[in-house]
N, C-alpha and C positions, 0 to 999 in steps of 0.2 A: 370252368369252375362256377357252380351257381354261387350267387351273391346278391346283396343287397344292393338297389340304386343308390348311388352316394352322391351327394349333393355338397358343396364345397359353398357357406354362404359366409360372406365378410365383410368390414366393411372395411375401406381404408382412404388416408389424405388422399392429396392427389400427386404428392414425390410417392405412392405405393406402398406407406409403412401402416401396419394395423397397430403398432405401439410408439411411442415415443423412445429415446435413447432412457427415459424414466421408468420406462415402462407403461406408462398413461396411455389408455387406449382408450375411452370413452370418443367415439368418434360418430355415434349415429343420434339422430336428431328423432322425435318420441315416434315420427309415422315408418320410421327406418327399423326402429324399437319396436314395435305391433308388428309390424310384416315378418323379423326375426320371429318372432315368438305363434306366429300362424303357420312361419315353415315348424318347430317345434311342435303343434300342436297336431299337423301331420301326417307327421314320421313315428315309426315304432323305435327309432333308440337316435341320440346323440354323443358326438363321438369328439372327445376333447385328448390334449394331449396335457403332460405331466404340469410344462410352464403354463399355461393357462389357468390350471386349478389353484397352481401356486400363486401367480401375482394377482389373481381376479377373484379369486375364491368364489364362481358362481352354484348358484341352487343348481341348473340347467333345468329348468320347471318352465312351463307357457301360464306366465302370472299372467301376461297381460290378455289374454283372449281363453276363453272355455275350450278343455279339452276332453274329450272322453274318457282317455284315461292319459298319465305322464308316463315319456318315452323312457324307455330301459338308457340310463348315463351308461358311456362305458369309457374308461379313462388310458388312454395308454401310457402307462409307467413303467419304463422296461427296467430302473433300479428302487420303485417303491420311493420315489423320492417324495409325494404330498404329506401335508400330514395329517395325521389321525384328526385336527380338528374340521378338516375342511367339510364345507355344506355336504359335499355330496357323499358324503359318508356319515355327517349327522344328522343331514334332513332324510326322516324318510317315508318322506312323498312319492318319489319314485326308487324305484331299483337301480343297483349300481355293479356294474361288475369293474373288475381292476384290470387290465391286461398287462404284465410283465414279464417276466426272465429268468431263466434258472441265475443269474447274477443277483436276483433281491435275496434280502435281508428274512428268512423264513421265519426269526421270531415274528415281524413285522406282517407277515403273510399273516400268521396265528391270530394276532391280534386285528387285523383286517375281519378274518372269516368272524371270531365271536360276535365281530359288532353288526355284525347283516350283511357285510361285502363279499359277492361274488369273487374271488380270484384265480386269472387262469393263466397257467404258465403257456406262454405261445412264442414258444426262440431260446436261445441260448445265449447270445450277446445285445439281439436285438431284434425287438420285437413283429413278427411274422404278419403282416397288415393281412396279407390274401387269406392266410388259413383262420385270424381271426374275424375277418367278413364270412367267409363259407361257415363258422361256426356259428353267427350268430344268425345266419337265414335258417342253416337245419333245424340248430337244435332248438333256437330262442324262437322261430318265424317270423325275421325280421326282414322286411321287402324295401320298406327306404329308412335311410340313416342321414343325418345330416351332422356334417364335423364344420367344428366351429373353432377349428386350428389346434393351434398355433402354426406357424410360418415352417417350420421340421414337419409336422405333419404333414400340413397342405401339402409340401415336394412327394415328400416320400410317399401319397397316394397318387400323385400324379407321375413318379418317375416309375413308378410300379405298373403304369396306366388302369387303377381300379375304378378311379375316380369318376361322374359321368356326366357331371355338370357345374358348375361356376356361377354363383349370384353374386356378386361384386358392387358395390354401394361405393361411389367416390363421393367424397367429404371435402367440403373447403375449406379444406387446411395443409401446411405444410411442416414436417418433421425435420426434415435435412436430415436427421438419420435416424437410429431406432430399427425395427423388427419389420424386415419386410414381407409384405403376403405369401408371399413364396421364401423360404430359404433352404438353400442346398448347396450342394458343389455347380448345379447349372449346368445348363446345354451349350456350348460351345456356337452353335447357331439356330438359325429359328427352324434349318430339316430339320433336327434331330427331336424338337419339342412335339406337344400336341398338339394334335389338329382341330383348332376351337373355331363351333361356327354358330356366329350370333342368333341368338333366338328373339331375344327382345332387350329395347333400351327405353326407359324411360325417364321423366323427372319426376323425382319425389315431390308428395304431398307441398312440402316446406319453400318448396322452388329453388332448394340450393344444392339439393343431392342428386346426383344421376344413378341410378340404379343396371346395372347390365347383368343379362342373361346369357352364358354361352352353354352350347353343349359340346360334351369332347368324343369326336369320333373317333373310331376304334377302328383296328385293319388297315 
């Protein structure tokens, strides 16, 4: 299947949660901040899922560093659940496609497309990740993408194995519980998961963040 490189970049405590039981996810310190927005600046699209746009309401723009042009947002909402106010539907700095489900709410698709949003149905219950990466290398020519969760996402690129690398930013702090990097039904044990193999580890600017790079081998 040709496809885009996808890049999985987060950041999270160090118990593994990128939100609190609150929601509160503000977990990177401003040089963790700049490095996010220089993988944004890139990549040709960024790839969020519905609870993200909902509790965080971001632009998904590279404010902090010069880009040539902003990556195509694509959002996955498999029941159209954001709402009309959110940035990435009334900033428009960059393009926005919506990716959902023969299950949304088609006046809402309606009102989607008047206002400049792309929308593509891709599934029937729930939304088809592989077929929308292949569409958006073909038709969009997008070569890397970087998703920037939530924790349903992350799994479901990774139990799918589309995924092809891991930037992970541990934070000093802890949640005890909240939204972890990954969430899914999980692997049973560590054969059945993927095969990550370190690329680089470093300490952030701040000297209190660790930064890790893995890549997820395939076959």
């Amino acid at each position: 299947m040709p496809k885009p490189y996808v890049i999985i970049v987060s950041a999270a405590s160090i118990d593994g949660r990128i939100a609190s039981k609150t929601g509160y996810s503000r977990l990177s310190c401003p040089f963790d901040l700049r490095r996010l927005h220089e993988v944004r600046a890139s990549v040709d699209a960024i790839m969020v899922g519905a609870n993200t746009v909902i509790n965080d309401d971001p632009s998904l723009t590279p404010r902090y560093v010069k880009a040539i042009k902003n990556p195509i947002r694509v959002i996955i909402d498999g029941k159209l659940r954001i709402p009309l106010t959110a940035k990435v539907i009334t900033n428009k700095e960059a393009p926005t496609i919506i990716v959902t489900t023969e299950q949304s709410d088609r006046n809402k698709t309606a009102q989607l497309m008047n206002m400049g949003v792309e929308v593509w149905v891709m599934g029937k219950e729930r939304v088809n990740l592989r077929d929308v990466l292949e569409k958006l290398f073909t038709e969009k020519g997008v070569k890397r993408v970087l998703v920037e969760g939530g924790g349903h996402l992350n799994w479901e690129l990774i139990k799918e194995e589309i995924a092809d690398e891991i930037r992970l930013t541990i934070s000093p702090y802890v949640f005890g519980a909240g939204t972890s990097f990954i969430e899914g039904e999980g692997y049973p044990t560590t054969m059945e998961g993927p095969r990550l193999r370190l690329k680089s580890v470093n300490i952030c600017e701040c000297g209190q963040e660790v930064v890790l790079d893995y890549t997820i081998e395939k076959g």
